[in-house]
C-alpha positions in Angstrom: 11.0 -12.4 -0.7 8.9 -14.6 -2.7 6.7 -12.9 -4.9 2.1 -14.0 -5.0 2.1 -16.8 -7.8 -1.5 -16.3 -10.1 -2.7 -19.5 -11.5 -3.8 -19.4 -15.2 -8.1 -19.3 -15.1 -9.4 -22.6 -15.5 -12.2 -22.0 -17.9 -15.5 -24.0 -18.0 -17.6 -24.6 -20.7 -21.0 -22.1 -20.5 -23.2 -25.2 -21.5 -22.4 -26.9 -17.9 -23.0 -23.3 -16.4 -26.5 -23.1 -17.3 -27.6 -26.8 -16.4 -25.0 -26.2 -12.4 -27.4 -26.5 -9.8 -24.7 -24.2 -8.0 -24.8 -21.5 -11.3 -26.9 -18.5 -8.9 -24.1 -15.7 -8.1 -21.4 -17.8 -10.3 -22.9 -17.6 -13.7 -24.3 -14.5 -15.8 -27.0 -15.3 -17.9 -25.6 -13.8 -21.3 -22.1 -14.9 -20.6 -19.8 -16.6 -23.4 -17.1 -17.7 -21.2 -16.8 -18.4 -17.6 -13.5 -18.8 -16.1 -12.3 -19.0 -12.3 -8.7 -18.5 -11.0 -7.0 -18.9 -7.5 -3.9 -16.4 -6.0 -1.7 -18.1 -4.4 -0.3 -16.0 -1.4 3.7 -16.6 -0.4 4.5 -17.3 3.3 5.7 -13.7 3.6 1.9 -12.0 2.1 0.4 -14.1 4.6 2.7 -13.2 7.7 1.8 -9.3 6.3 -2.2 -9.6 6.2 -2.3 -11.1 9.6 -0.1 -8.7 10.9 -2.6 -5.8 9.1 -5.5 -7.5 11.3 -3.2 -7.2 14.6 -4.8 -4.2 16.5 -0.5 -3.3 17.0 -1.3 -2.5 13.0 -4.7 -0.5 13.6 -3.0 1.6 16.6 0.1 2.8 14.4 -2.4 3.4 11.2 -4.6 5.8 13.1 -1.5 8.0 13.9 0.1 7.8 10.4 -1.4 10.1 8.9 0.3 12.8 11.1 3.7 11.5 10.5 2.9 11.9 6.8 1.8 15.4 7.0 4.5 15.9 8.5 6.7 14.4 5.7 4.5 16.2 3.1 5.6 19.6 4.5 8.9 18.8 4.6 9.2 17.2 0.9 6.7 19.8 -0.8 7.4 23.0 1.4 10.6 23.0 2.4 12.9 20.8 -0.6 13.2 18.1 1.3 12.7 15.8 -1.5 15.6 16.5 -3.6 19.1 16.7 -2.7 21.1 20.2 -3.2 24.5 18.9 -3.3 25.8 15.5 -3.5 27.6 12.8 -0.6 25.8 11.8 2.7 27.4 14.7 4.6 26.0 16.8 2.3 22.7 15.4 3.1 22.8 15.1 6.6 23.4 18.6 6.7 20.4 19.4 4.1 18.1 17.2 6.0 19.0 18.8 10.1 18.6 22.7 8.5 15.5 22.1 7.0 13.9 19.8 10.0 15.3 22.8 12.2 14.0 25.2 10.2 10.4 23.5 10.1 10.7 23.4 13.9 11.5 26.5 14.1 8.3 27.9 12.4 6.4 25.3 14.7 7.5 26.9 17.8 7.1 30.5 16.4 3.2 29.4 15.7 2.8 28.3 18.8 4.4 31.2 20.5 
């Protein structure tokens, strides 16, 4: 994964500014420097912001915030988001008792 590259500013001298027929919204009257840089976006930043404007994207982000409630409860409530004893069988076993356990208080709200 190739990481955005930032170009140094290019920085103009002020004198030029004031005289630009193109100075209104660029230049600040009062201003001692004026400088202008450009982010260049890798392949992968690019393949990521189209993807955000894909109505796929829009669909899953109105539902997330569920999931992550969800989540929340289960990190801040319930210890989720710390292990008690080390090794992944360990874990497994942490992480099925307490989602069984939070299911378990769902249905007996329900009921």
């Amino acid at each position: 994964m190739s990481p955005q590259i930032k170009l140094l500013p290019n920085y103009f001298d002020v004198k030029k500014c004031k005289t630009c027929p193109l100075r209104e919204g660029c230049y600040k009257e009062g201003a001692k420097t004026k400088s202008y840089s450009i982010t260049l976006k890798s392949d992968i930043h690019k393949e990521q912001m189209e993807f955000e404007t894909s109505d796929r994207f829009k669909e899953k982000y109105k539902q997330r915030y569920k999931i992550e409630a969800k989540k929340g409860e289960l990190k801040n409530a319930h210890g989720y988001g710390r292990a008690i004893a080390y090794g992944i069988e360990n874990m497994q076993m942490q992480s099925a008792l307490t989602i069984f356990a939070v299911n378990l208080k769902r249905i007996l709200k329900l009921s």
